[in-house]
Structure formats: structure tokens, C-alpha cells
Legacy VTK file of the C-alpha trace (Angstrom):
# vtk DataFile Version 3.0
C-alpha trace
ASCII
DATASET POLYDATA
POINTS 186 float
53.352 100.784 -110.014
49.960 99.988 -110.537
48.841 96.020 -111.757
46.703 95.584 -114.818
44.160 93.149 -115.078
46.114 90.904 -117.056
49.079 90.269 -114.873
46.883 89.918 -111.856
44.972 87.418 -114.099
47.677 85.825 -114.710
48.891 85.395 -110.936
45.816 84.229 -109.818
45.930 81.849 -112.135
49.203 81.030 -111.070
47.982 80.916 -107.180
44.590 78.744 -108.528
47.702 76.384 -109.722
49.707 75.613 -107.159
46.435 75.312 -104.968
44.997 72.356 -107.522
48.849 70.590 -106.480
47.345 70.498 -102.785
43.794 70.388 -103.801
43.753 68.528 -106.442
40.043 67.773 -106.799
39.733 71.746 -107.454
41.371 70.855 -110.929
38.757 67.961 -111.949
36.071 68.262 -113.705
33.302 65.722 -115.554
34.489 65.427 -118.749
31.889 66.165 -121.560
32.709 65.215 -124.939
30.223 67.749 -126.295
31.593 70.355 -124.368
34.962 70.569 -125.672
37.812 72.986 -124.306
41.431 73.499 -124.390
41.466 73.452 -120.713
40.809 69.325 -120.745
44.075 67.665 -119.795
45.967 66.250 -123.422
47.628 63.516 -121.109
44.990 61.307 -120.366
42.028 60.072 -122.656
38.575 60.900 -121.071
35.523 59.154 -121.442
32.296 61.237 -120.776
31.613 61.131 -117.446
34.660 60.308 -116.051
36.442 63.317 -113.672
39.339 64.554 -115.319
42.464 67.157 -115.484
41.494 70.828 -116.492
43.962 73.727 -116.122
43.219 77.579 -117.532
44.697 77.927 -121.083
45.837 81.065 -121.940
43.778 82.368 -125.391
45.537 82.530 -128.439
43.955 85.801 -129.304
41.653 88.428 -127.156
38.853 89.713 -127.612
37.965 93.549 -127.433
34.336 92.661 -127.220
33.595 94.775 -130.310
31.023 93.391 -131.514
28.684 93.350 -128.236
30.118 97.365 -127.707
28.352 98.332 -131.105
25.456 96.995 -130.620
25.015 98.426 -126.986
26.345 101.225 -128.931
28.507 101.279 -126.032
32.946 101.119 -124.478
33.060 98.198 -122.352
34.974 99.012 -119.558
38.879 97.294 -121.058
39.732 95.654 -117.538
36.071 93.470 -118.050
37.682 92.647 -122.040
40.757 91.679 -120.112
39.633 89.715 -117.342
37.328 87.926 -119.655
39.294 87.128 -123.231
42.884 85.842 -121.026
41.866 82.708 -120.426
39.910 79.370 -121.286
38.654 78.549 -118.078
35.913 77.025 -115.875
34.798 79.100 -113.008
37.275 79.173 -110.266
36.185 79.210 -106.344
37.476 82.130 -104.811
37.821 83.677 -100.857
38.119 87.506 -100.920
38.022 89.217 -97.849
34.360 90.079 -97.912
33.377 86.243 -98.106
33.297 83.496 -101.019
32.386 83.921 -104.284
33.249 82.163 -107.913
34.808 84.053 -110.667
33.089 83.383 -113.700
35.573 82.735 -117.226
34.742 81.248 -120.583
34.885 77.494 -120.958
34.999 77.411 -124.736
33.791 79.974 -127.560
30.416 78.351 -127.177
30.621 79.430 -123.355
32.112 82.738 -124.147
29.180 83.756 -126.985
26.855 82.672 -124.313
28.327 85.110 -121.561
28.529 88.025 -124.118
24.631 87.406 -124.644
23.895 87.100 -120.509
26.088 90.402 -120.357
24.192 91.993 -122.956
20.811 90.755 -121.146
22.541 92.226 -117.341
23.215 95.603 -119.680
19.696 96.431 -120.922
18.299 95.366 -117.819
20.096 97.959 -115.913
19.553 100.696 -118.794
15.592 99.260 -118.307
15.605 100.290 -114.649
17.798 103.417 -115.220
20.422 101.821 -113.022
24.329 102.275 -113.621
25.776 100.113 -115.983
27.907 97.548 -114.726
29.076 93.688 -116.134
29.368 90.734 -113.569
32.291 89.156 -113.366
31.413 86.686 -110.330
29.006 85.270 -108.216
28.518 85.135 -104.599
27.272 82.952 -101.770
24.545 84.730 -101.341
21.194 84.277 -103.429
20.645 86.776 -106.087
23.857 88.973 -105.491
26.630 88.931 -108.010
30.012 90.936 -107.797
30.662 93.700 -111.187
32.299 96.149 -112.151
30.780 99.562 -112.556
31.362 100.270 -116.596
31.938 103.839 -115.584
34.588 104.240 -112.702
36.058 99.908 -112.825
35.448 99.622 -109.255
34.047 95.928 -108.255
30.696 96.248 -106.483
28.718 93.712 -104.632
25.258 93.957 -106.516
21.926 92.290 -106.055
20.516 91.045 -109.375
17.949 94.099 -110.447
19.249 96.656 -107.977
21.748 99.712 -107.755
25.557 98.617 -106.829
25.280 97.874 -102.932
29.204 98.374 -101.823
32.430 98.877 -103.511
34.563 95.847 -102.764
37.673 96.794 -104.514
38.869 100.057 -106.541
39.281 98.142 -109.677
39.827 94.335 -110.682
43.242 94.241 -110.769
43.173 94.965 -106.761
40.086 92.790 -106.475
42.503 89.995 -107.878
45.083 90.737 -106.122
42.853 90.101 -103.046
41.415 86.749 -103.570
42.890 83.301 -103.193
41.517 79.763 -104.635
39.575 78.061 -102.173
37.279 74.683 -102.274
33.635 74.313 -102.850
33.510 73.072 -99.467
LINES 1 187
186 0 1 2 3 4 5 6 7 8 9 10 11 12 13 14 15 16 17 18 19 20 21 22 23 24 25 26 27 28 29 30 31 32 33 34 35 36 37 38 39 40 41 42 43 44 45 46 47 48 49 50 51 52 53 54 55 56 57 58 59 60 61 62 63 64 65 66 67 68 69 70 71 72 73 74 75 76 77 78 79 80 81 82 83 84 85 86 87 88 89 90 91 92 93 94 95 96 97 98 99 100 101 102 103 104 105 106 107 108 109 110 111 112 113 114 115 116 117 118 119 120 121 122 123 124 125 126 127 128 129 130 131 132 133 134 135 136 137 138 139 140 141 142 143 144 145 146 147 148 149 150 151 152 153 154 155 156 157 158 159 160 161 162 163 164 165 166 167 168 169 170 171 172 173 174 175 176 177 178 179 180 181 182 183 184 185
């Protein structure tokens, strides 16, 4: 049986969990009272500036990304909707076998309007250079390369910003997550 996005989400999530128990300066963040989120720990009470507690919240509702869809007057691929309306969450450090990389979530709604307007921008760009479509869903290690998924076939390519799709790293996100494990900045 084949994984969806969602329940690979989910345990890599789970894995980026129990990591933060060994590691836990992985789950601290500055807190920023005018950057609110769900993901802020409710036992403590933060003062801006101070590190705090953050943990991936689980949405209460998903987004199909409809709105940014009709206006590209195009079907986002559904594993990018899932992988990106799950969870609340700050970026997460990741090691895949083809090297480090950070997968990109949505902080707050704020954070997730502004990622549906940078995928909109990474959309017309590639229609602008009659490239494949494809939406990032992390970034690399390496200057100016990101990791997407092709909007036709799901696969997760290693891109360089303004080029065509370099490599396939994975068949589709739900292997892609399956791959990676939570790892430090370090």
C-alpha cells in the first residue's frame, strides 16, 4: 500500500518530535509577539525575544488552494495542498539522502498568504521561461537551488531557481518524506 502525503506528514512530524526530546533546541524559537501562531507553547508565557517552545499544530481546516488554482487558471498538484495546509509549522531542518535541506510550512495565515503569493511568483516565472511547472516545497544547502515538485507527474526535483528540474530526488512526496529525518542547523 502506497503512503499519502498526509500520513507521511504526519510521521515526520512525529519523527521531528521525538528528535526536539533529544534536541531540544530544534523546538525553540524567538518568540515574536507580532508574529503569532498556534505552534507557540500555551505552557509558558513568552516575552518577545525570549527562546521558547514551538511544536507543529495540526490545522483545523485545509486548504485546497482554490483560490491561487483559479487565478493561475490552473490544478495544483493535491500532494503540494496536502503537504502544505496539515500543519502550522516553522520550517523544519531535514537530512535526505541526497544532502540537507529545510522543508518549508506555514507559520501562521499571514505566513501561509505569503507562500501562496511566492508560489504564484515561482509559477509565472516558470510559465515566463516556458519551463515545467513545478511548486517548492524546500530549500537546500546549496545557493539558489530549491527542491519541488513537478505539478505534472508529483515527483520531487532538485531545481535551481530560474532553470529546468535538474534530478528527480524522489517519485512523489510521500516517498520523499518517508526518506528524510530531522536533523540540526549545525
Amino acid at each position: 500500500m502506497t503512503s499519502t502525503v498526509n500520513q507521511s506528514l504526519d510521521d515526520f512530524m512525529g519523527r521531528f518530535a521525538a528528535f526536539v526530546k533529544e534536541h531540544a533546541e530544534a523546538g525553540a524559537i524567538e518568540y515574536d509577539e507580532d508574529w503569532p501562531s498556534p505552534c507557540y507553547a500555551t505552557d509558558v508565557t513568552p516575552e518577545s525575544g525570549t527562546s521558547i517552545p514551538w511544536k507543529p499544530v495540526l490545522r483545523e481546516q485545509t486548504s485546497e488552494f482554490k483560490d491561487l488554482s483559479e487565478a493561475l487558471e490552473l490544478t495544483l498538484h493535491p500532494d503540494v495542498a496536502q503537504f502544505y495546509s496539515r500543519y502550522w509549522s516553522d520550517n523544519i531542518v531535514a537530512q535526505h539522502p541526497s544532502g540537507k535541506l529545510q522543508i518549508l510550512q506555514a507559520w501562521n495565515e499571514e505566513d501561509f498568504e505569503r507562500l501562496q503569493q511566492n508560489i504564484v511568483g515561482h509559477i509565472l516565472m516558470k510559465r515566463r521561461l516556458r519551463q515545467p511547472e513545478t511548486i517548492f516545497i524546500a530549500l537546500t544547502d546549496e545557493d539558489d537551488f530549491v527542491l519541488s515538485v513537478d505539478n505534472q507527474t508529483g515527483a520531487v526535483m532538485l531545481e535551481q531557481v530560474g532553470l529546468q528540474p535538474k534530478e528527480q530526488i524522489s517519485p512523489d512526496l510521500a516517498t520523499f518524506l518517508d526518506e528524510i529525518e530531522p536533523t540540526t542547523t549545525d
